[in-house]
N, C-alpha and C positions, 0 to 999 in steps of 0.2 A: 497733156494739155499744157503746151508750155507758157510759160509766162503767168500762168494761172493765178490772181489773188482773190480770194471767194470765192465769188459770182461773176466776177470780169475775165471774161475768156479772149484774148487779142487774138488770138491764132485760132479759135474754133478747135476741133478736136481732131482726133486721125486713128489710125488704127494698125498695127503692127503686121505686115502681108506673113513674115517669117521671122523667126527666132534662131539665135546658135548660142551657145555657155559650153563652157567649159566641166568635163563629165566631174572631176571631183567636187566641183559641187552640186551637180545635182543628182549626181550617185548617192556620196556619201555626205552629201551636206555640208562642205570645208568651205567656211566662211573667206579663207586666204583665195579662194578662186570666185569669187563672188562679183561675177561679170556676166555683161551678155551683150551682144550685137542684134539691133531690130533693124529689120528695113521695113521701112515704113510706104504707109498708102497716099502720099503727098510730097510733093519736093519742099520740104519745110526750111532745106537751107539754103534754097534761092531768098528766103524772107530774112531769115536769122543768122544765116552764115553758118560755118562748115568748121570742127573742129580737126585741125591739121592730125598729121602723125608724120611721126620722124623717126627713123633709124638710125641709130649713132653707135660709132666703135667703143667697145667698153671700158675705154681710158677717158671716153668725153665730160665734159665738166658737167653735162648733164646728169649724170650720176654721181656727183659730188657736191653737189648745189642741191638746194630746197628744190620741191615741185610741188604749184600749189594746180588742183586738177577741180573737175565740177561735177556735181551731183545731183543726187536728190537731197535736199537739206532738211536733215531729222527732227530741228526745229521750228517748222512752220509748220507741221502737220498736214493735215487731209487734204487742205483747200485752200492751199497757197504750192505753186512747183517753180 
């Protein structure tokens, strides 16, 4: 539900069609692999936009430089995302 605070839903809800994650962790439960890609049942980023991805050679300053990335944020709990 994105955008969620409470009871105010901007974007309504959706539902996940397929899943992929990486097996160490859902083998073995290794937090260091704690990802997953959804495709979802709605084009939700014609509304909200599309988070890019880039490839970069491994001298780029990308990997010397901070990266701040987005999540789910642990403190707002249940019914805020």
């Amino acid at each position: 539900m994105p955008a969620r605070d409470g009871q105010y839903l901007p974007y309504a809800s959706g539902w996940a069609t397929a899943a992929w994650s990486y097996s160490g962790c859902v083998d073995s439960q290794n937090s260091d692999h704690d990802w997953a890609l959804l495709a979802l049942d709605k084009p939700y980023g014609t509304a909200l936009g599309f988070m890019g991805r880039l490839t970069a050679a491994s001298g780029d300053a990308l990997y010397r430089n901070g990266l701040h990335t987005a999540g789910y944020p642990a403190d707002k709990g249940s019914d805020q995302l």
